[in-house]
DSSP file (Angstrom, degrees, kcal/mol; ACC not computed):
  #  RESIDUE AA STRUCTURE BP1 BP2  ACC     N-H-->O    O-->H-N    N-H-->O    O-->H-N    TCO  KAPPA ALPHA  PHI   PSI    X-CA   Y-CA   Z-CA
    1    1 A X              0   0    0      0, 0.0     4,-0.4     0, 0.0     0, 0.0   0.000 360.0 360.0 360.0 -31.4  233.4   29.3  112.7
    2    2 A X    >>  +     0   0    0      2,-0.2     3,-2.2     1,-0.2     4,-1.5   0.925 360.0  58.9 -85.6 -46.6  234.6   28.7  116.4
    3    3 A X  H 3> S+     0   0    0      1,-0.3     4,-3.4     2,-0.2     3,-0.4   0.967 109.1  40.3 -40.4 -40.2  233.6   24.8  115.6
    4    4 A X  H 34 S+     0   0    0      1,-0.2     4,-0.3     2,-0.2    -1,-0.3   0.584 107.6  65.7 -96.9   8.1  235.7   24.6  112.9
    5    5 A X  H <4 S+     0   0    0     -3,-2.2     3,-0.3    -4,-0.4     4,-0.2   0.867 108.4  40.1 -43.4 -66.1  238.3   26.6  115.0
    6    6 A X  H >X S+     0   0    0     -4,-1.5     4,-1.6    -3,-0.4     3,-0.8   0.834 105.7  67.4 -74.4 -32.3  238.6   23.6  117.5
    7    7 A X  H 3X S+     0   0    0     -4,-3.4     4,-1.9    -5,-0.3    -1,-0.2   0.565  91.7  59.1 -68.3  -7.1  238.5   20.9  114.8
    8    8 A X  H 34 S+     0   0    0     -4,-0.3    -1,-0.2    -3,-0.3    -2,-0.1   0.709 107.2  42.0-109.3  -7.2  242.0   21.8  113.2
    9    9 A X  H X> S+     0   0    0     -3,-0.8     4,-3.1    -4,-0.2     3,-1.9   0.874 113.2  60.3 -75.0 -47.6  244.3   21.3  116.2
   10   10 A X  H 3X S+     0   0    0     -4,-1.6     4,-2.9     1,-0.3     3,-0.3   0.920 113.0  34.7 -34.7 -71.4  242.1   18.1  116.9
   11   11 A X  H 3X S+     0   0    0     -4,-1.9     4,-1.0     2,-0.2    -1,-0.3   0.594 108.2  64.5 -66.3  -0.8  243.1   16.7  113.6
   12   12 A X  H <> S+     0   0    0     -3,-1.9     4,-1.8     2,-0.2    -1,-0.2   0.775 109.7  42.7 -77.0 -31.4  246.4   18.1  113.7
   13   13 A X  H >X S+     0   0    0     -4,-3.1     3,-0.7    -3,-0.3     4,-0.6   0.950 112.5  47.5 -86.9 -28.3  246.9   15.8  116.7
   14   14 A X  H 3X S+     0   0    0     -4,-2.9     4,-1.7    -5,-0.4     5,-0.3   0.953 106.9  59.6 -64.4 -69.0  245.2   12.7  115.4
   15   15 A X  H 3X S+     0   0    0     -4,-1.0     4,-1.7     2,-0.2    -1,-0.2   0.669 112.7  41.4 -40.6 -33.5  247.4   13.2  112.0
   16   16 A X  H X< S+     0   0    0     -4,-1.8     3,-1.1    -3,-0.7     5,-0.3   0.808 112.0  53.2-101.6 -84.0  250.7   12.9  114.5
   17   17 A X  H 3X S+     0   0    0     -4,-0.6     4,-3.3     1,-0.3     5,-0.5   0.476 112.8  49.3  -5.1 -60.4  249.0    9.8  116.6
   18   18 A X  H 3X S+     0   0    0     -4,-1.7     4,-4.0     2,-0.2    -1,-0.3   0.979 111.7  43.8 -48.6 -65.4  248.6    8.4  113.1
   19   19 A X  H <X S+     0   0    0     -4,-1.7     4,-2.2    -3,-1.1     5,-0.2   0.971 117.8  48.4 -36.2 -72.1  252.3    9.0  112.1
   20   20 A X  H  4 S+     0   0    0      1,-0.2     4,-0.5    -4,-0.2    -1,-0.2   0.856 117.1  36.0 -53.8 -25.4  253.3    7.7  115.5
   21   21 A X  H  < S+     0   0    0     -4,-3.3     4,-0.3    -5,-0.3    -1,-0.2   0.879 125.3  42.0 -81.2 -24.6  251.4    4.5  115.7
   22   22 A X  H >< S+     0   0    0     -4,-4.0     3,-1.0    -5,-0.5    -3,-0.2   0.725  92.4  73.7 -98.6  -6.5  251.7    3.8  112.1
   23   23 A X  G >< S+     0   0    0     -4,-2.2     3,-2.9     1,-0.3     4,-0.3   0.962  97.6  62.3 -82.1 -63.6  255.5    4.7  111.2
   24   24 A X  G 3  S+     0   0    0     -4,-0.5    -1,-0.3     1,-0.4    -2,-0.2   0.553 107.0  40.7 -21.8 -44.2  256.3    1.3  113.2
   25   25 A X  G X> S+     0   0    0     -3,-1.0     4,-1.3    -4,-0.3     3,-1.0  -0.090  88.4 107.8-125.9   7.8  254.4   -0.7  110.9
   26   26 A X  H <> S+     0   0    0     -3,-2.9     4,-0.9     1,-0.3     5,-0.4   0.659  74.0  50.8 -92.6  -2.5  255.4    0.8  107.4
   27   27 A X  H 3> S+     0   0    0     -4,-0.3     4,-0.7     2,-0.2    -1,-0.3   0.741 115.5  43.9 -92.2 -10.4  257.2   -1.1  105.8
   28   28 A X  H <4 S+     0   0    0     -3,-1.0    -2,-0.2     2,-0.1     5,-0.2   0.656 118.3  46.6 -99.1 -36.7  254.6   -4.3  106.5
   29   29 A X  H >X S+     0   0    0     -4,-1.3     4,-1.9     2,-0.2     3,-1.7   0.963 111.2  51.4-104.5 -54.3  251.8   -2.1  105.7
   30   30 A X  H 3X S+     0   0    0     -4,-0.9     4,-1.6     1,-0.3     5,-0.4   0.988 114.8  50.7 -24.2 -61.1  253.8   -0.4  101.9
   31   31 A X  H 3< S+     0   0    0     -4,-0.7     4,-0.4    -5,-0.4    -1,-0.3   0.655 115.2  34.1 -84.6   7.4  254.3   -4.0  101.0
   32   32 A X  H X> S+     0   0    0     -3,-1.7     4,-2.4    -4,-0.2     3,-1.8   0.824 121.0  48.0 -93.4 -54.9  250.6   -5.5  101.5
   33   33 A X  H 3X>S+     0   0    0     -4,-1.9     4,-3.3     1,-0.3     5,-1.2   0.692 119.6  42.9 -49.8 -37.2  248.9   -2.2  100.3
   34   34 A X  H 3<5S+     0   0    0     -4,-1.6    -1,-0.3     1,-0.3     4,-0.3   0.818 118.6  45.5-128.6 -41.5  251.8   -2.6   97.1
   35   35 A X  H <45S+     0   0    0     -3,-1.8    -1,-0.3    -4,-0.4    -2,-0.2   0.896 114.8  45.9-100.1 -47.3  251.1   -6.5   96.8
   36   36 A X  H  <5S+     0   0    0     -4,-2.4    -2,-0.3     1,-0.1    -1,-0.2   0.916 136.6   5.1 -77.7 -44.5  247.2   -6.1   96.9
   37   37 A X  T  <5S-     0   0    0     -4,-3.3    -3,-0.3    -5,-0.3    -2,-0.2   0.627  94.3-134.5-121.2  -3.3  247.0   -3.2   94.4
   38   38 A X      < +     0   0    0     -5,-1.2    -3,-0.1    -4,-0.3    -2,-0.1  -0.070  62.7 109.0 100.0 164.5  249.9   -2.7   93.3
   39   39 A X    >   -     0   0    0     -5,-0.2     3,-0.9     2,-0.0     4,-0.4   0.860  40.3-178.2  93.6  84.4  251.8    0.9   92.8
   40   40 A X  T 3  S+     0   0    0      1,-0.2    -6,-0.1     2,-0.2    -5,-0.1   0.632  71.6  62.0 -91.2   4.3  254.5    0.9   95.6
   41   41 A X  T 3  S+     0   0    0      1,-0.2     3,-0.4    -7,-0.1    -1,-0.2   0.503 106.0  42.5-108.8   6.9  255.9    3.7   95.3
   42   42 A X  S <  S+     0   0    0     -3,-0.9     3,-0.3     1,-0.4     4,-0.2   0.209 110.8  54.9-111.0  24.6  252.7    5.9   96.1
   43   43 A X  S    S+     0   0    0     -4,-0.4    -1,-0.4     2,-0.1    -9,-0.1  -0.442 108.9  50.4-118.2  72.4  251.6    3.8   98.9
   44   44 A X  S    S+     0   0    0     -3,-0.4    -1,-0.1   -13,-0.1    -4,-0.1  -0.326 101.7  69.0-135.9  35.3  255.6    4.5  100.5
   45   45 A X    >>  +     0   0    0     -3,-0.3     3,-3.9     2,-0.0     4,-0.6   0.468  65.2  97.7 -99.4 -39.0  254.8    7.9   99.9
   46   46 A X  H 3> S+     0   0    0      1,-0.2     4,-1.5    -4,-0.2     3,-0.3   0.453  77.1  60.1 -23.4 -70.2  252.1    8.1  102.6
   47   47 A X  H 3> S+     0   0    0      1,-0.2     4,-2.7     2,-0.2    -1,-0.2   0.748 108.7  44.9   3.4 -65.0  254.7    9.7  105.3
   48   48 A X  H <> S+     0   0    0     -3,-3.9     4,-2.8     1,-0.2    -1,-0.2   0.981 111.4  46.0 -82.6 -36.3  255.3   12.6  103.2
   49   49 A X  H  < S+     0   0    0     -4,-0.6    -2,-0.2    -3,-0.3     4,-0.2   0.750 118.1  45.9 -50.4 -30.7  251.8   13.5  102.1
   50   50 A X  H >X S+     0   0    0     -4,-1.5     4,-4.0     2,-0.2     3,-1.6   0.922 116.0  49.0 -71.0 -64.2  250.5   13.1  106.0
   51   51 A X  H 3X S+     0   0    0     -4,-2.7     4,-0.8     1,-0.3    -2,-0.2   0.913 113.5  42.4 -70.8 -47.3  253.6   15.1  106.9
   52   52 A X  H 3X S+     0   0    0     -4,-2.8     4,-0.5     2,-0.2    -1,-0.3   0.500 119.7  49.2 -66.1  -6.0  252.9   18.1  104.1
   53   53 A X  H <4 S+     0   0    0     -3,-1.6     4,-0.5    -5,-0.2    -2,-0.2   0.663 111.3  42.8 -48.3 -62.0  249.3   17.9  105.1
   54   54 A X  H  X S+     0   0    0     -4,-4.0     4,-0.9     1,-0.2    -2,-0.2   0.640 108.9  62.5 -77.1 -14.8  250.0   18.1  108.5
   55   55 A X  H  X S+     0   0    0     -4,-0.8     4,-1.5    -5,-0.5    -1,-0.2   0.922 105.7  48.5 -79.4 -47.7  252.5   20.9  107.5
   56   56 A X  H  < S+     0   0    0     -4,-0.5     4,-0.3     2,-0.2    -2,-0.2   0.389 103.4  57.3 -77.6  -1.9  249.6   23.0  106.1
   57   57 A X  H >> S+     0   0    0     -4,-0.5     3,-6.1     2,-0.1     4,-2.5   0.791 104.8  49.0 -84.0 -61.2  247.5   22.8  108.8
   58   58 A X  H 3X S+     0   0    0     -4,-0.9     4,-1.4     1,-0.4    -2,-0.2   0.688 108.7  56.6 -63.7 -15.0  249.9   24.1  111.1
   59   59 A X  H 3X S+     0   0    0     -4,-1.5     4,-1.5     2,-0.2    -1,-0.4   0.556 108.8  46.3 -63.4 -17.1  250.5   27.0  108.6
   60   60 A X  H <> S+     0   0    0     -3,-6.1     4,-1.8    -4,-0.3     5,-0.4   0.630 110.7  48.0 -91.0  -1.9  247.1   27.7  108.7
   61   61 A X  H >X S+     0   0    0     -4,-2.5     4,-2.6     2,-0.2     3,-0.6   0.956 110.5  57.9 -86.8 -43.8  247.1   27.4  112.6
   62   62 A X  H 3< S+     0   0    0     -4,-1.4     7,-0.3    -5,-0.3    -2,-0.2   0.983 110.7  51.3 -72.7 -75.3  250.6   30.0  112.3
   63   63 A X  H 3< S+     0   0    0     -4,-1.5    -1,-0.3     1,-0.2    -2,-0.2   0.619 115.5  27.3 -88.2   7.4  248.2   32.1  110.6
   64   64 A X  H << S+     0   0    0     -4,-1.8     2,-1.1    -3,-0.6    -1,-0.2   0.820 114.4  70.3 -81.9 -48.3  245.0   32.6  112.8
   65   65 A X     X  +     0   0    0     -4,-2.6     4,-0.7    -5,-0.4     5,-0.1  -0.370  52.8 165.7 -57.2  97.9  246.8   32.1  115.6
   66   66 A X  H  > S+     0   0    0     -2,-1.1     4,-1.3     1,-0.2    -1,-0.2   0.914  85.4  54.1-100.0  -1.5  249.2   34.8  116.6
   67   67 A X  H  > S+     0   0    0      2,-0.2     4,-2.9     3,-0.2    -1,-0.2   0.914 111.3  48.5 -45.9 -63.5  249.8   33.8  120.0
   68   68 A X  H >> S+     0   0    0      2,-0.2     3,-3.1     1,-0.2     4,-1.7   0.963 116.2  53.9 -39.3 -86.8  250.9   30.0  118.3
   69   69 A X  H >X S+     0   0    0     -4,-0.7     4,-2.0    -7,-0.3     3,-0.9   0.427 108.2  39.3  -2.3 -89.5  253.0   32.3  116.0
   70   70 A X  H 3X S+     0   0    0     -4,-1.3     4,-0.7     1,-0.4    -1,-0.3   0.580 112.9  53.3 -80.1 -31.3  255.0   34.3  118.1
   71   71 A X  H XX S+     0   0    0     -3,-3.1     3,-2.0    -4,-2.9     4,-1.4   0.960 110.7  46.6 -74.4 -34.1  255.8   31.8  120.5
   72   72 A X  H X< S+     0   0    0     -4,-1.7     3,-1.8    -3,-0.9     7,-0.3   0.990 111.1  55.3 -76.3 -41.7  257.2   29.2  117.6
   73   73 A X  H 3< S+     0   0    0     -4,-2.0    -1,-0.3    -5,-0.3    -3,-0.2   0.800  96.3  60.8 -61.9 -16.0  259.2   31.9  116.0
   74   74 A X  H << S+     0   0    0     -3,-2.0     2,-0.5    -4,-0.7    -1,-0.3   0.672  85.6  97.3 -79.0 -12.1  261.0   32.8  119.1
   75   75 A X    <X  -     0   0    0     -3,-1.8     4,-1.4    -4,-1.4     5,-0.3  -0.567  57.0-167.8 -54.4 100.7  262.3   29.2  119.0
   76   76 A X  H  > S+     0   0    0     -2,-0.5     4,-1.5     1,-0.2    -1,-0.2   0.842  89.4  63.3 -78.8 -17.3  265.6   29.3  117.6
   77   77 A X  H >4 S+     0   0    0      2,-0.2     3,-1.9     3,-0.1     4,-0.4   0.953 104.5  53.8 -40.8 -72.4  265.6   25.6  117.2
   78   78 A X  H >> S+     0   0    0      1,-0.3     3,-3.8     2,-0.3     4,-2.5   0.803 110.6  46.3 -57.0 -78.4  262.5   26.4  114.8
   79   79 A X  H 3X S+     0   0    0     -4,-1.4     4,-2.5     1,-0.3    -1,-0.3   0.853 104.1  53.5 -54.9 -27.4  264.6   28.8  112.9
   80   80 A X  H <X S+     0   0    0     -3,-1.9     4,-0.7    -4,-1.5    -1,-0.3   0.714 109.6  59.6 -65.0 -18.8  267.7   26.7  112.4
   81   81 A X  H <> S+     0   0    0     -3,-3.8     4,-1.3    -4,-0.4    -2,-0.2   0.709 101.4  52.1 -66.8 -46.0  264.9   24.3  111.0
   82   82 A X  H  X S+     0   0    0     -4,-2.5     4,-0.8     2,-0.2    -2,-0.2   0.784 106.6  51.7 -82.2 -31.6  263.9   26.7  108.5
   83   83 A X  H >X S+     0   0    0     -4,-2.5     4,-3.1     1,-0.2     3,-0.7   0.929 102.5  57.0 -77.3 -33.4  267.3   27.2  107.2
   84   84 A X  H 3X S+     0   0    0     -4,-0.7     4,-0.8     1,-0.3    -2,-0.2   0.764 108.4  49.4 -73.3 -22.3  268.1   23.7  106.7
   85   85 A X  H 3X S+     0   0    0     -4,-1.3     4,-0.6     2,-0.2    -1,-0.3   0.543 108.3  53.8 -97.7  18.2  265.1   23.5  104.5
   86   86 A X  H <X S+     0   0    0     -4,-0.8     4,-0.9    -3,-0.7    -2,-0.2   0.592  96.5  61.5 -63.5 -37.1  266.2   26.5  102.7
   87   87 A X  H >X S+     0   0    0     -4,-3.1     4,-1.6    -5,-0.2     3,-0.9   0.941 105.1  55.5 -61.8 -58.4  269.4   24.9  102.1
   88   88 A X  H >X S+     0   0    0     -4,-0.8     4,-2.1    -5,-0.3     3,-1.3   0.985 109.7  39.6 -43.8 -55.5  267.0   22.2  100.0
   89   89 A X  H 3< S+     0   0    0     -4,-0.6     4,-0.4     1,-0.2    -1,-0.3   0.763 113.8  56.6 -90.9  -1.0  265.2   24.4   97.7
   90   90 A X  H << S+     0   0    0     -4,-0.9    -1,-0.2    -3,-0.9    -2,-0.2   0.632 113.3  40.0 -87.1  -0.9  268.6   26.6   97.1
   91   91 A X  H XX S+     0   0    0     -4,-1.6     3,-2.3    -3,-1.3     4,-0.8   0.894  93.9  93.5-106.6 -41.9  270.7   23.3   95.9
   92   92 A X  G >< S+     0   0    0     -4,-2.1     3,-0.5    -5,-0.4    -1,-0.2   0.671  85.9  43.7 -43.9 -44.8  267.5   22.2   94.1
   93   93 A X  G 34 S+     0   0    0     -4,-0.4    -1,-0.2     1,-0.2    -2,-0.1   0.704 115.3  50.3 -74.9   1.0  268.7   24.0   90.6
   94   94 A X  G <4 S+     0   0    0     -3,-2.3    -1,-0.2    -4,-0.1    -2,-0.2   0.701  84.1 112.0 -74.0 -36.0  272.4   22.4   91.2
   95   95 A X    <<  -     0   0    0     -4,-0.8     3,-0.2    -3,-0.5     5,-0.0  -0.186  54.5-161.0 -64.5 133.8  270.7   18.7   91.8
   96   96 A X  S    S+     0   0    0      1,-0.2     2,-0.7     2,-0.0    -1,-0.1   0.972  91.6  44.2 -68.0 -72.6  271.9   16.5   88.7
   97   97 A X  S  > S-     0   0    0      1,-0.1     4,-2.5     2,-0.0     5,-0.4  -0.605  73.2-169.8 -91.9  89.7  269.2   13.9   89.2
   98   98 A X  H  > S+     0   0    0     -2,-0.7     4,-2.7     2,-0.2     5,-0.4   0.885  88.8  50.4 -67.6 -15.8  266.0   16.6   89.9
   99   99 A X  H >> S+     0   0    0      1,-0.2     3,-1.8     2,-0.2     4,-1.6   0.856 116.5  40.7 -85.4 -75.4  263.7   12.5   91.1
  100  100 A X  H 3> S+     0   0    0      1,-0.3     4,-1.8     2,-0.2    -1,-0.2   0.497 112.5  49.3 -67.9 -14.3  266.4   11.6   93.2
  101  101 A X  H 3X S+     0   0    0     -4,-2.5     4,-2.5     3,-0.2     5,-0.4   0.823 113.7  50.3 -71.0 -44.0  266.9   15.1   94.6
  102  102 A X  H <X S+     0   0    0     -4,-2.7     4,-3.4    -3,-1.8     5,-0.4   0.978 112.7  49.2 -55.7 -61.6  262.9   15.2   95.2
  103  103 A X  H  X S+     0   0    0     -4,-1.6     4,-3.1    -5,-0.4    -1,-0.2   0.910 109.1  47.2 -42.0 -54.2  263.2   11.9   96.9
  104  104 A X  H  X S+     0   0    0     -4,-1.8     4,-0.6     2,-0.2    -1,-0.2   0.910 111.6  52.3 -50.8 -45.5  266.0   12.7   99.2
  105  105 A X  H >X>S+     0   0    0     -4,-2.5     4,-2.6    -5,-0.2     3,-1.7   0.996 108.5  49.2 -69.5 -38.3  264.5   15.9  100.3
  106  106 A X  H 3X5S+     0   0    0     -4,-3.4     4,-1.4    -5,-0.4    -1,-0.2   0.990 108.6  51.3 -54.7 -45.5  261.3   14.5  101.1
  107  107 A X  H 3<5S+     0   0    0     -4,-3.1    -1,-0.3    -5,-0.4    -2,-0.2   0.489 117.6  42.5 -67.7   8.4  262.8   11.8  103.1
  108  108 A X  H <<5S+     0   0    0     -3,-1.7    -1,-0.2    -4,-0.6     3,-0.2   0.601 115.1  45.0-109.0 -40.7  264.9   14.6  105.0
  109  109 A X  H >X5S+     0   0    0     -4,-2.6     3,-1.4    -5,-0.2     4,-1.0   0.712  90.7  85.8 -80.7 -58.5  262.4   17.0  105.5
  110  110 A X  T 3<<S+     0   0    0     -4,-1.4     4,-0.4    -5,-0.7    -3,-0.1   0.578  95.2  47.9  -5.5 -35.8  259.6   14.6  106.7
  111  111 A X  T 34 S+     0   0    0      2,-0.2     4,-0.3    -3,-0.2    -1,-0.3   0.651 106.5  46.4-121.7  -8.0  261.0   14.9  109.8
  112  112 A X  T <> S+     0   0    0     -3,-1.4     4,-2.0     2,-0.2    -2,-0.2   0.896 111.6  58.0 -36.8 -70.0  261.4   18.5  110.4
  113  113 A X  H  X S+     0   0    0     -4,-1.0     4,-1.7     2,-0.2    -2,-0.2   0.800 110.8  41.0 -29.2 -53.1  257.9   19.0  109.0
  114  114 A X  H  > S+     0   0    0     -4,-0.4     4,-0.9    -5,-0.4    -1,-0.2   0.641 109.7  54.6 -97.1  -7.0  256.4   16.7  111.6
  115  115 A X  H  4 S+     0   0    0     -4,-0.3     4,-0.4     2,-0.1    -1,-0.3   0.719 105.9  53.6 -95.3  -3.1  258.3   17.8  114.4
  116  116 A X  H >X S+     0   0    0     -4,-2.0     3,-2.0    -3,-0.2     4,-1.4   0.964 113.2  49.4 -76.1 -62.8  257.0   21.8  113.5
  117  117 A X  H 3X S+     0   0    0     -4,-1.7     4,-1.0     1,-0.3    -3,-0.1   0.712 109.1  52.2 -50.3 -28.7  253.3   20.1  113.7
  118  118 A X  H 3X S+     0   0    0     -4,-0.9     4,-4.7     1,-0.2    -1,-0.3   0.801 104.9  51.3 -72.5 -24.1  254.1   18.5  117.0
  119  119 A X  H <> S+     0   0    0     -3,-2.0     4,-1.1    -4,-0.4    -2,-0.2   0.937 115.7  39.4 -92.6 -16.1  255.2   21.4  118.7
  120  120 A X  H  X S+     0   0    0     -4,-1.4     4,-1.2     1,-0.2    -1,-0.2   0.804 116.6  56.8 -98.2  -4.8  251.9   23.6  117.8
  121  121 A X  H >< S+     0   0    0     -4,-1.0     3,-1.0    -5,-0.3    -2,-0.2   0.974 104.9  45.5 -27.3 -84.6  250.3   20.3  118.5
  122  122 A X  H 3< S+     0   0    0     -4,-4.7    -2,-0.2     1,-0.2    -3,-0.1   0.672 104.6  65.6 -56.5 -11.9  251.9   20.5  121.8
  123  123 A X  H 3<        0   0    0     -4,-1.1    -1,-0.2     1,-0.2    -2,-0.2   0.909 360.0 360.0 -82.5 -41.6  250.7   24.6  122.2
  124  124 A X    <<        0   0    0     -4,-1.2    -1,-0.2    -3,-1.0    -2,-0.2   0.672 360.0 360.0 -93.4 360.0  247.1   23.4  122.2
């Protein structure tokens, strides 16, 4: 239990090492992946699926941890974060166009999401 303790901040920090080295390169890397098997709009998803990955770890780190916890909730940045993606899912039954609303949110949130992993990243 304590192994698998240490192993999910490890991979929360490789998962943003990935993001950072590889966000440079994504548009070169979408369009071979896209060209070589084809489907381009789930290989230019990769971002958000890393970043909602990398979102649920650190919700499970939120909840073992309560040290982690209590400091990131005292952040008010953190909460001003949390309202602006509350503002997303309350216009979600307004949105005319519910794919373009999904798209736009991901691409909006993405980066909220990976900056909440970095900072309990940054606690261990």
């Amino acid at each position: 239990m304590q192994q698998m303790k240490a192993d999910v901040p490890r991979f929360l920090v490789f998962g943003l090492f990935a993001v950072v080295l590889l966000v440079p390169f994504q548009t070169f890397l979408t369009v071979w992946a896209a060209s070589a098997f084809g489907h381009l709009y789930i290989w230019s998803a990769w971002k958000e699926v890393l970043a909602i990955g990398l979102t649920a770890l650190t919700l499970l780190l939120l909840y073992r941890d309560k040290k982690l916890y209590k400091i990131l909730v005292k952040r008010k940045v953190n909460l001003v974060l949390l309202a602006y993606v509350l503002l997303y899912l309350i216009y979600m039954p307004f949105a005319r166009d519910t794919s373009q609303y999904l798209l736009g949110t991901a691409i909006n949130v993405r980066f909220v999401l990976v900056f909440f992993a970095a900072q309990a990243a940054a606690f261990y």
